[in-house]
C-alpha positions in Angstrom: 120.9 -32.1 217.3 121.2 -35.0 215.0 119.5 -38.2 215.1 121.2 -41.4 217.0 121.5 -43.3 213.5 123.5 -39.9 211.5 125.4 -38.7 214.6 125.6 -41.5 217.0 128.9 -39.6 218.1 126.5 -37.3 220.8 124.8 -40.1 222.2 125.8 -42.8 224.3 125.3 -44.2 228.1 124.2 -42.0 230.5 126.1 -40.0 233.6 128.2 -42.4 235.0 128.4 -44.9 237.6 128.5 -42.9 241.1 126.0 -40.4 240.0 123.7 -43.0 239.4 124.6 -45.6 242.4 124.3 -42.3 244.6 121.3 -41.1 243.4 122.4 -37.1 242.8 119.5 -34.8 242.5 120.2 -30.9 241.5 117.2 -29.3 240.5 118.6 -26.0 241.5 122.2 -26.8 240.0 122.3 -24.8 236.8 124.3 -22.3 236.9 123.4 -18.4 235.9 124.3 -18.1 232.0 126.2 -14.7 232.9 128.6 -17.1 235.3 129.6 -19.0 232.7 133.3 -20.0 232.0 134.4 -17.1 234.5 137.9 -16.1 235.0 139.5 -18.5 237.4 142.7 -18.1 239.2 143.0 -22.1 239.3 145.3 -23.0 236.0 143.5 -26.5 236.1 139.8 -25.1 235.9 140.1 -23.5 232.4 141.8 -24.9 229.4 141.7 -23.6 226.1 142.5 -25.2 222.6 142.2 -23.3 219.0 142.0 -25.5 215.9 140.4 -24.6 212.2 139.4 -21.3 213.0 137.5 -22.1 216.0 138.0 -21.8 219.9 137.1 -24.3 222.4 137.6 -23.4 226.4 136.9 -25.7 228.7 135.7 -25.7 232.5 135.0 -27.7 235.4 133.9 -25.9 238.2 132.7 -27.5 241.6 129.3 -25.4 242.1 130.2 -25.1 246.1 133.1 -23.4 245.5 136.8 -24.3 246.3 138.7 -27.5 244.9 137.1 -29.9 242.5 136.9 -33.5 244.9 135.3 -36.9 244.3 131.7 -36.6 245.7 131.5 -33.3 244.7 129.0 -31.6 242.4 130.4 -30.0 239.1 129.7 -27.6 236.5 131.7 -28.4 233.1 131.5 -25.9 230.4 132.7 -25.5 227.0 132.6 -22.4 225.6 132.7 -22.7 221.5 133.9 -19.5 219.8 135.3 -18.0 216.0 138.8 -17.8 216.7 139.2 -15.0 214.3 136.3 -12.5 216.1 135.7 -14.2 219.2 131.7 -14.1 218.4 130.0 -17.7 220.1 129.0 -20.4 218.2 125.7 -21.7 218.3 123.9 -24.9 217.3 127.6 -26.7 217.6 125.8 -29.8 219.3 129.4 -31.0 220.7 130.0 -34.4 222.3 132.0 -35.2 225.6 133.1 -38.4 228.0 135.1 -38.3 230.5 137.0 -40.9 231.5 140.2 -41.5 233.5 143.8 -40.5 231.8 145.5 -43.5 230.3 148.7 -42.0 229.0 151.1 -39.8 230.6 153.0 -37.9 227.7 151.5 -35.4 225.5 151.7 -37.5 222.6 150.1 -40.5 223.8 147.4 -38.8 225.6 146.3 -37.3 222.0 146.4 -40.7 220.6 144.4 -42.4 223.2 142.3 -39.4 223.1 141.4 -40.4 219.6 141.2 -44.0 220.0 138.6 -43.6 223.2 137.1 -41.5 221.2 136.4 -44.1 218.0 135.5 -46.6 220.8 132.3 -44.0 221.9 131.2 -43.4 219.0 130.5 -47.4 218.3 128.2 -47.2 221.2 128.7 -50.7 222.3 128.5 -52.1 225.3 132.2 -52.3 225.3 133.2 -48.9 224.8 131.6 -46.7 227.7 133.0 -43.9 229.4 133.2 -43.3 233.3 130.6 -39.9 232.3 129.2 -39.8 229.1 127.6 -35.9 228.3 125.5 -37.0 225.0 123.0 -39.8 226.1 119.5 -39.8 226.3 117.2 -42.7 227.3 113.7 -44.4 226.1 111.7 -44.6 229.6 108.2 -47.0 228.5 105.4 -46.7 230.6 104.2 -50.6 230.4 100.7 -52.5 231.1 101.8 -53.7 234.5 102.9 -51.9 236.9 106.0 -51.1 236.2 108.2 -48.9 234.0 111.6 -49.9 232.2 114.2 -47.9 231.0 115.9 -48.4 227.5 119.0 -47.3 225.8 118.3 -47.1 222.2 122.2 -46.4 221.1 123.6 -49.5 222.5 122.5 -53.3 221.1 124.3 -55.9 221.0 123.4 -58.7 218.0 120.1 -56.7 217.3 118.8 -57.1 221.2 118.3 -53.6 222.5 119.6 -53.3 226.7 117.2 -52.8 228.9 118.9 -50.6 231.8 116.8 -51.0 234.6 112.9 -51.5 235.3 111.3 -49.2 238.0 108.7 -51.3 239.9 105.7 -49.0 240.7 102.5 -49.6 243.1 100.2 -50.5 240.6 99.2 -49.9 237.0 100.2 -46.5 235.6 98.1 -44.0 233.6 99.5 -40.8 233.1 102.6 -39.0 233.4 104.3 -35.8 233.0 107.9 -34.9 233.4 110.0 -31.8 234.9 111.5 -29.5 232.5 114.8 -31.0 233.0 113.5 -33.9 232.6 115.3 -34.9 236.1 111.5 -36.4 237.7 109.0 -37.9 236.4 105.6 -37.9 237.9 103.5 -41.3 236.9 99.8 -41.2 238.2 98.7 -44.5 240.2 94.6 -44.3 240.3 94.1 -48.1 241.8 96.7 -46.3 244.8 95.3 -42.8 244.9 98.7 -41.8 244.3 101.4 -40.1 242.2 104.6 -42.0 241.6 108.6 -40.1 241.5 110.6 -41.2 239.4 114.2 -39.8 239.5 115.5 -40.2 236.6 119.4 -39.7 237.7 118.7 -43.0 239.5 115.8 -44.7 237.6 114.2 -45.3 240.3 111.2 -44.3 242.4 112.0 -42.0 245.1 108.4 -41.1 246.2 104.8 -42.1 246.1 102.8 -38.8 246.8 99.2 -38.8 247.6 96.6 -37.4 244.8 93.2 -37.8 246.0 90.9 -40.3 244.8 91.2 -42.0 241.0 94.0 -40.0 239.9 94.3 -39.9 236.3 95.6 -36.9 234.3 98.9 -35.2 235.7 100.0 -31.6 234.5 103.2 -29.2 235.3 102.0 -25.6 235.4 104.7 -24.0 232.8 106.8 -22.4 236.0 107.4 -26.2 237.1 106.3 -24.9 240.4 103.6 -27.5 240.9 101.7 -30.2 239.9 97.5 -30.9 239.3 96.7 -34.2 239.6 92.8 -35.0 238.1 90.5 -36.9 240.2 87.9 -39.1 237.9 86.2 -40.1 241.2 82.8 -41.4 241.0 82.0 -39.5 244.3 81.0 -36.3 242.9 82.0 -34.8 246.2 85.6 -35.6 245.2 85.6 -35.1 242.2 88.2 -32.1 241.1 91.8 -31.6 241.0 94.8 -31.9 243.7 98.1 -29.7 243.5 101.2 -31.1 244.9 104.0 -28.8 245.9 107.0 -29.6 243.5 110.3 -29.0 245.4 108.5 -30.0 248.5 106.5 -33.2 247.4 103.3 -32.1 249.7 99.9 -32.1 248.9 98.7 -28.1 249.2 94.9 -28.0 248.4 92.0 -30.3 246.7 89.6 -28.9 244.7 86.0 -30.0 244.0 85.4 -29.0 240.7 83.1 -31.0 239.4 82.6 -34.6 238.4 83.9 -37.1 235.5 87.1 -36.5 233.6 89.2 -34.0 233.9 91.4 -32.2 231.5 93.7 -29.8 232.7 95.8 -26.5 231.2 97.2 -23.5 231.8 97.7 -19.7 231.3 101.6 -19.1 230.3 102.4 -17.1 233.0 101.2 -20.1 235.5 98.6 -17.6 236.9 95.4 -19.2 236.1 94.5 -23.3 235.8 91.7 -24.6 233.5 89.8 -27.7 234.7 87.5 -29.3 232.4 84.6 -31.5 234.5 83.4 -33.6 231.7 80.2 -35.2 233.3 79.2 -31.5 235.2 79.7 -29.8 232.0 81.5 -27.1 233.1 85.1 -25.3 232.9 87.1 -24.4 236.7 88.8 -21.2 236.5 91.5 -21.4 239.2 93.5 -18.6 240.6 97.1 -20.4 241.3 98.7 -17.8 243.6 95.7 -17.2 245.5 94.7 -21.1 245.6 91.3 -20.1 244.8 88.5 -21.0 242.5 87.9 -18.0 240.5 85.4 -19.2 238.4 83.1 -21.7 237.0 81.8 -21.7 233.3 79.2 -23.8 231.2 81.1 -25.0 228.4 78.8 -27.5 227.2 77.3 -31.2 227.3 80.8 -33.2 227.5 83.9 -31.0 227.5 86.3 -33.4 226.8 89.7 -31.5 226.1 91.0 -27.3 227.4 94.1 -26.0 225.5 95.4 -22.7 226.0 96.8 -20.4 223.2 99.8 -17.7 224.2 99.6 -16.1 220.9 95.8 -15.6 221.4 95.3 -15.5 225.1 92.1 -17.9 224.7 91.4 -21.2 226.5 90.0 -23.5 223.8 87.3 -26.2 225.2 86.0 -28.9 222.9 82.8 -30.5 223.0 82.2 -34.1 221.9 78.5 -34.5 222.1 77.6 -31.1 220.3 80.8 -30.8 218.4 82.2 -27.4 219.4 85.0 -25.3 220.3 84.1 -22.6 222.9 86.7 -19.9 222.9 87.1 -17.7 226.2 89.1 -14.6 226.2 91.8 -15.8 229.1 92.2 -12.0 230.7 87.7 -11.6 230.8 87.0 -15.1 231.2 84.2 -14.3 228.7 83.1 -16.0 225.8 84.1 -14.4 222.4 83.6 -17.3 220.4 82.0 -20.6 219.6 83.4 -23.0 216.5 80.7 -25.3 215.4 81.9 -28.8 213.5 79.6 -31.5 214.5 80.0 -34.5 217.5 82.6 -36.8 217.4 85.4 -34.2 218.4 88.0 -35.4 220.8 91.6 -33.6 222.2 92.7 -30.7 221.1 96.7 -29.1 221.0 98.3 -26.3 219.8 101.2 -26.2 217.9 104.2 -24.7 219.7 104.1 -21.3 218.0 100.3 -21.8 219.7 99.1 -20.3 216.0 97.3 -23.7 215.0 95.0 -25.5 217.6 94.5 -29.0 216.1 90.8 -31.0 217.3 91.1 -34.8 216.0 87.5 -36.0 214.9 87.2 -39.8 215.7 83.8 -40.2 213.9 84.8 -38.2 210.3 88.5 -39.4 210.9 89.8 -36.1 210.4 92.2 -33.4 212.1 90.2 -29.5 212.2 92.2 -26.9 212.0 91.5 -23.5 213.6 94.1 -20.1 213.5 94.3 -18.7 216.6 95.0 -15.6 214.7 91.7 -15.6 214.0 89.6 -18.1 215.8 88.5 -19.6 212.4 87.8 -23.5 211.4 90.5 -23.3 208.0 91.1 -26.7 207.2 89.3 -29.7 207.8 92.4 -32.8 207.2 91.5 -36.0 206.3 93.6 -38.8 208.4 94.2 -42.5 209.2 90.7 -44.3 211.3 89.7 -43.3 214.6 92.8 -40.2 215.6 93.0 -40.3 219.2 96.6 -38.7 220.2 98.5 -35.8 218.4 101.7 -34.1 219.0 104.0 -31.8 217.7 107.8 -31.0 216.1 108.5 -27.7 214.7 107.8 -28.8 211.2 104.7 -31.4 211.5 101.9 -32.3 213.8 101.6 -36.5 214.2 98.2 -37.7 214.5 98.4 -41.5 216.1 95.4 -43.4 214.7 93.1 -46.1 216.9 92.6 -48.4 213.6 95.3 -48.3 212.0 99.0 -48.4 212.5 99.6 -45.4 210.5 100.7 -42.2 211.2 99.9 -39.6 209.7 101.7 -36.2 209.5 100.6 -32.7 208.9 102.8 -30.2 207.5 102.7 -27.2 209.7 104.2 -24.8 206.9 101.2 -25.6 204.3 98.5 -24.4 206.9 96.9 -21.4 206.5 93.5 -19.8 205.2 92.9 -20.4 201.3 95.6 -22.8 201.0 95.9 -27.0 200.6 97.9 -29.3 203.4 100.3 -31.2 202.8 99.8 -34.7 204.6 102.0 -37.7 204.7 102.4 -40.6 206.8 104.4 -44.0 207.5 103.3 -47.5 209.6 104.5 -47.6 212.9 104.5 -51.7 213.3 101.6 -53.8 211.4 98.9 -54.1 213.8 96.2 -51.2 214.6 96.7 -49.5 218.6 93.1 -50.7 219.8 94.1 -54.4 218.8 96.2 -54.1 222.1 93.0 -53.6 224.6 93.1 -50.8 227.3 95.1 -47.8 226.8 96.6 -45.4 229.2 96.5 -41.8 228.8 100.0 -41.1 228.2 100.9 -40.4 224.5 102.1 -43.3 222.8 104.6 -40.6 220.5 107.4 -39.3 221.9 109.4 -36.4 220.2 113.1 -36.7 220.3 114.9 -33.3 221.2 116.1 -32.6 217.9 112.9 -32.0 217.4 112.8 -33.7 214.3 112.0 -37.7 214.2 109.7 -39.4 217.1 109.1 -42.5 219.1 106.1 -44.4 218.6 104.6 -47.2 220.9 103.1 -49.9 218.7 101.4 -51.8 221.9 100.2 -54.7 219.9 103.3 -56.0 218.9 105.4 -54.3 221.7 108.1 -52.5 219.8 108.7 -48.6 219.6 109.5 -47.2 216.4 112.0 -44.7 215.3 110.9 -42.2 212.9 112.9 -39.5 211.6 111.5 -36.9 209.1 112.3 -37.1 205.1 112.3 -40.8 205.6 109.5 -42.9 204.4 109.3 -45.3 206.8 110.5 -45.7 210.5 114.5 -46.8 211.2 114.3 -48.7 214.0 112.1 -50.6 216.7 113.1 -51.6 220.5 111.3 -54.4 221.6 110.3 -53.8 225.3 110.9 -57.9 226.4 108.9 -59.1 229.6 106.5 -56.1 229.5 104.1 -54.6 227.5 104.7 -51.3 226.2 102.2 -48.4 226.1 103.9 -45.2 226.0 106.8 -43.5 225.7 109.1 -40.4 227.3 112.3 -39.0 226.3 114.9 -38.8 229.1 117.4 -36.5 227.8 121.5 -36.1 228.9 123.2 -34.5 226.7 125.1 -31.2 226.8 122.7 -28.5 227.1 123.2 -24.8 225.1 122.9 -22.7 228.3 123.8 -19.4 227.2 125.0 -18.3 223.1 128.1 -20.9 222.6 128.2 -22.0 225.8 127.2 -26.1 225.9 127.2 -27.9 229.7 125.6 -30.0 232.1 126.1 -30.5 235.7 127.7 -34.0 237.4 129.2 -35.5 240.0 132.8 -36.5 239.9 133.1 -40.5 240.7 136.6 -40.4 242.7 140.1 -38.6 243.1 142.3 -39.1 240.3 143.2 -37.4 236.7 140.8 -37.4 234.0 140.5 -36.5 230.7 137.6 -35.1 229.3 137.2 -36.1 225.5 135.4 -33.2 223.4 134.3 -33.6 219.5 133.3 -31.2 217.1 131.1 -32.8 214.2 132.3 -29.3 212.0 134.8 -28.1 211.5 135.9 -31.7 212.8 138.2 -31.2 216.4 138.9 -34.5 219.0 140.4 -33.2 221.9 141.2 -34.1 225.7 141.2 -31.6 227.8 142.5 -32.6 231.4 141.2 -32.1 235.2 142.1 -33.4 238.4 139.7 -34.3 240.9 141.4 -34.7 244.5 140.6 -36.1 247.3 137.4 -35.7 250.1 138.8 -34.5 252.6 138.1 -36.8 254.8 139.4 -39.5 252.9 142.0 -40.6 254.7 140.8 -39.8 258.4 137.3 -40.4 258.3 135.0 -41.7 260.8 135.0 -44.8 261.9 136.2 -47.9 259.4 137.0 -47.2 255.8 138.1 -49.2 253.0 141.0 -48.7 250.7 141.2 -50.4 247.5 144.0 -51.8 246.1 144.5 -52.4 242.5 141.3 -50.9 240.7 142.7 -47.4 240.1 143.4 -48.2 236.2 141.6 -49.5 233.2 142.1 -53.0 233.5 141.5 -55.8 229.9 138.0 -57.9 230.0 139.7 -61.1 229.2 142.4 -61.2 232.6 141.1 -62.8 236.2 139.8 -59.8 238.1 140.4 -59.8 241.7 138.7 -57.0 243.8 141.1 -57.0 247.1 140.3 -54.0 249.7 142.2 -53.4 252.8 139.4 -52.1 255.7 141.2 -49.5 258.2 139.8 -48.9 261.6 138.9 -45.1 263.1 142.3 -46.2 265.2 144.5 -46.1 261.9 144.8 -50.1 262.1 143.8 -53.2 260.0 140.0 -54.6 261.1 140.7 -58.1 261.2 138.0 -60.6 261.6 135.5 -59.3 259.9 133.2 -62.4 259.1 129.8 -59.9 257.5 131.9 -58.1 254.6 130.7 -58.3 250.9 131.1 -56.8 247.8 128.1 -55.2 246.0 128.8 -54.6 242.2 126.6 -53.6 239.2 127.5 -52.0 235.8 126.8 -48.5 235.3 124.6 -47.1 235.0 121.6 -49.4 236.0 122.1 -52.8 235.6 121.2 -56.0 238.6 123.3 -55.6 241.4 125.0 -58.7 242.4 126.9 -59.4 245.9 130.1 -61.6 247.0 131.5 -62.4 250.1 134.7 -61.2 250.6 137.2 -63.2 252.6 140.0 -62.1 254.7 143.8 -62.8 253.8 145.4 -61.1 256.1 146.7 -57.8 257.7 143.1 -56.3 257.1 142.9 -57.1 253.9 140.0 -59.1 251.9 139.1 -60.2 248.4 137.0 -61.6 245.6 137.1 -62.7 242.7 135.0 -60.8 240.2 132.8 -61.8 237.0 132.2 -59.0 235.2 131.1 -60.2 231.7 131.1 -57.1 229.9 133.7 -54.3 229.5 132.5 -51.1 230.7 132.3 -48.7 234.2 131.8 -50.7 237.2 130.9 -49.7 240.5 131.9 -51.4 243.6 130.3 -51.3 247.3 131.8 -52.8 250.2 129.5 -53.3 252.6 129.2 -54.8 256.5 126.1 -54.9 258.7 128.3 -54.9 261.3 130.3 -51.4 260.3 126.8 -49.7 259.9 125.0 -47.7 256.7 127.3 -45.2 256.9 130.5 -47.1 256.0 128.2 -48.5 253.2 127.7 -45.5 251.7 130.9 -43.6 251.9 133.4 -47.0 250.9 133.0 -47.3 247.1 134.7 -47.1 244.3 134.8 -47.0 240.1 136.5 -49.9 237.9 137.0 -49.3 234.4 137.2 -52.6 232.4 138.4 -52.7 228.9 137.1 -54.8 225.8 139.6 -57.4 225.3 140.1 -56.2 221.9 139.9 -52.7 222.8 143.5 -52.0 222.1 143.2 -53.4 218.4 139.8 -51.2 218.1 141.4 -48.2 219.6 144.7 -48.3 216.9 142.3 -48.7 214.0 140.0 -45.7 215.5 142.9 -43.7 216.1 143.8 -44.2 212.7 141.2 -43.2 210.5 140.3 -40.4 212.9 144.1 -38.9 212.2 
């Protein structure tokens, strides 16, 4: 996957409006790789184009079965193949929108296929689809308490947009996010709790409790659960609490030990490792048996536990006596003890888990030790005071205390006998302790092209893009109204679930006929495959009042008087007239602040508005009426897709120089 400044074409806004005014959440969504792009006896489900040597079938799928409807939760696949031997084609990295059809014959549909098209790739603010497949989103943990959310693909006049800001209960620490990066769990210790942040929504769903001062938070690798670390002073709680993942409960506390704790564990989820920095000791936890196996003296001040796969070895590091203890992960005995000298601070494996990495904030160094081998083979020199570290497939980034630099160890030149390679670049012009108190959450955040990062500069509030082979960072985003201290990747885009097989999982806005825009970077192919989405249902008989609206089924221009008119139908089949409580809530799509009019009745059951809606884009609209109940709230909605008012100049050009 490329970066967002040399392929902007597979990034963009998020999924689209009613996915994110609904709130969807689908951890259990993803389909079964061997279900993929089955044989379907609906002609509309599978479409297939073959172009340059290369075939391209696409799916959408409603993961309940039966018709694809508005509300309903889909699966769209593209299956990318060699025409010639019919072989899948990995590593395609495709990009998709959909959006709703704007041209009725073949050869109009191709051409406004291209000219949407050039209009996404612009990323502007007036060029979004209804569902964009390709975005991904900075989320910035910030000083106060609060989080905000950041596009970095979309700025208008060099002012990045700020989605949305997630208010939280008090200052954040630490935080850790899901595999699929759909939650986010942000540690509260003023609250004694831990924070969820869906991240369909961007907003907090849940505030769990974690025991006293939580601080650290950790996933066990099966996503299954979460350990919270509680730095009470109370040495009686002092330990770690695990919280139930699907089921957001609290299942046991343990007392471990007192002062910090650092947490890791084995790759198969079957043991956790708790370091107790102020007991000087190392928790061995059973996690199916919810039992403390073990407790081991590791030392004076443990202050970080990694765990090695290719080893099977927990690593604990010592900062007053400056070692590294290694314990053989299947005895639980000692088979090894690295001496360097105090000073030493965390500790990470690379992903292979062949080189642990211990920063040295008194020599200002990185040590190197092979888990091949458990030997110290390098000690790196690096920029004042190291204090964070993480990794890409080619380099390890070591963030720096004082100094703004970077540096960057070359994973490839490691090994016994032989020199590293280090290089490095400025991320902003001021040194990370200038900016006071610190959280725990990294400050670098690796995109998932796994090759450039994110780095929080918190003096002067700006995060930096860095992409390797560069010699100094792209881009900042300045983080206005809040003060930036770390950073997470919120990722969108099409997944590679099985070999040639790229998709992700949504939920269709409304009833109607869309077309779903695909584009190959090489060999290049634009094309817009076509679904229907039909009706709930119970659209046209449900419950109690509903509202139709009339008008807002098409793409309408930017720069022509919007009027939102919607005709409200009682459970009897007639007009409601006199309602006196009706408004309009709108907002732009994804996240943006939601803003309310009153509408006012014209006659036979019909009421309108006029609308301001300042930029073009996917709107979502909410009729609403205390008087009609939550229910008719949340079931009367609809999308509006509004047009740049040059969009039809852009779109001829686009189309043009994509031919």
């Amino acid at each position: 996957m490329a970066t967002p400044h040399t392929r902007p074409a597979y990034l963009g806004m998020a999924l689209g409006g009613a996915l994110i005014a609904l709130g969807v959440a689908y951890e259990s969504l993803w389909c079964d790789p061997r279900e993929l792009l089955q044989a379907s006896a609906d002609p509309l489900a599978l479409h297939r184009l073959s172009r340059d040597g290369v075939t391209v079938e696409f799916e959408a799928r409603p993961l309940a079965g039966g018709a694809l409807q508005e509300g309903s939760i889909a699966s769209i696949r593209f299956k990318v193949s060699d025409q010639a031997s019919g072989q899948p084609l990995s590593g395609m990295a495709p990009g998709a929108w959909i959006d709703p059809t704007q041209a009725s014959t073949e050869g109009d549909r191709e051409h406004s296929c291209k000219a949407r098209v050039a209009l996404f790739l612009k990323s502007s603010i007036g060029a979004r689809p209804l569902l964009d497949l390709n975005s991904y989103f900075l989320l910035m943990l910030n000083q106060d308490a609060s989080l905000t959310v950041i596009d970095p693909t979309v700025s208008v006049g060099g002012v990045t947009s700020t989605l949305a800001r997630i208010e939280l209960p008090g200052r954040p620490m630490d935080w850790v996010a899901t595999g699929d990066e759909k939650q986010v769990f942000v540690s509260i210790p003023e609250r004694g709790k831990v924070s969820v942040i869906d991240t369909e929504t961007f907003s907090r769903v849940a505030d769990l409790d974690a025991g006293e001062q939580p601080l650290r938070v950790a996933l066990q690798p099966d996503q299954h659960r979460l350990w919270v670390g509680n730095d009470s002073s109370d040495p009686a709680r002092g330990g770690v609490t695990v919280i139930d993942v699907p089921g957001r409960n609290t299942l046991k506390t343990f007392n471990t030990g007192s002062g910090h704790h650092e947490i890791a564990f084995s790759a198969d989820s079957h043991f956790a490792y708790v370091s107790n920095r102020a007991s000087g000791t190392l928790s061995v936890i059973d996690i199916p048996q919810m039992r403390l196996a073990k407790t081991l003296q590791v030392g004076p001040q443990p202050l970080s536990v990694s765990y090695s796969a290719l080893s099977q070895a927990v690593y604990v590091v010592d900062g007053e006596e400056g070692s590294v203890r290694v314990f053989d992960a299947r005895s639980q005995q000692l088979r090894h003890t690295v001496q360097a000298g105090p000073g030493l601070g965390p500790m990470r494996f690379s992903h292979d888990g062949r080189y642990g990495m211990v920063l040295d904030s008194l020599a200002n160094q990185v040590l190197v030790i092979d888990a091949s081998s458990d030997k110290l083979i390098h000690h790196i020199p690096v920029a004042a005071q190291p204090y964070q570290l993480t990794f890409t497939h080619n380099y390890a980034y070591v963030r720096s205390l004082a100094s703004p630099k970077v540096s960057m160890i070359n994973l490839a030149s490691l090994g016994e006998g032989r020199t590293p390679i280090i290089q490095g670049f400025e991320a902003g012009p001021a040194a990370p302790r200038q900016a006071g108190e610190l959280p725990l959450a990294q400050g670098m955040a690796v995109s998932r092209d796994d090759n450039s990062v994110f780095v929080v500069n918190p003096v002067d509030n700006t995060t930096y893009f860095y992409t390797e082979g560069m010699n100094a960072p792209m881009s900042g985003y300045n983080n206005r109204g809040h003060q930036a201290r770390a950073a997470l990747i919120v990722d969108r885009s099409l997944r590679e679930l099985a070999p040639g097989v790229y998709g992700s999982t949504v939920k269709m806005p409304a009833a109607g006929k869309f077309d779903v825009a695909f584009l190959l970077k090489q060999p290049p192919i634009i094309h817009c495959f076509s679904t229907e989405v039909a009706e709930a249902p119970d659209a046209g008989t449900r419950k109690g009042a509903h509202a139709e609206f009339i008008g807002l089924d098409r793409p309408l221009s930017q720069d022509r008087a919007i009027t939102a008119r919607v005709r409200i139908i009682g459970d009897d089949g007639q007009p409601r007239l006199g309602l006196s409580d009706l408004s309009l809530r709108y907002f732009q799509a994804p996240a943006s602040m939601p803003r309310n009019l009153q509408l006012q009745e014209v006659g036979d059951g019909i009421y309108q508005t006029a609308l301001s809606l300042p930029e073009a884009g996917a709107w979502q609209l909410h009729v609403q009426s205390p008087s009609l109940g939550r229910r008719f709230a949340e079931e009367n909605y609809t999308s509006l897709r509004v047009m740049p008012a040059a969009a039809s100049n852009a779109s001829q050009t686009g189309a043009r120089n994509l031919r």
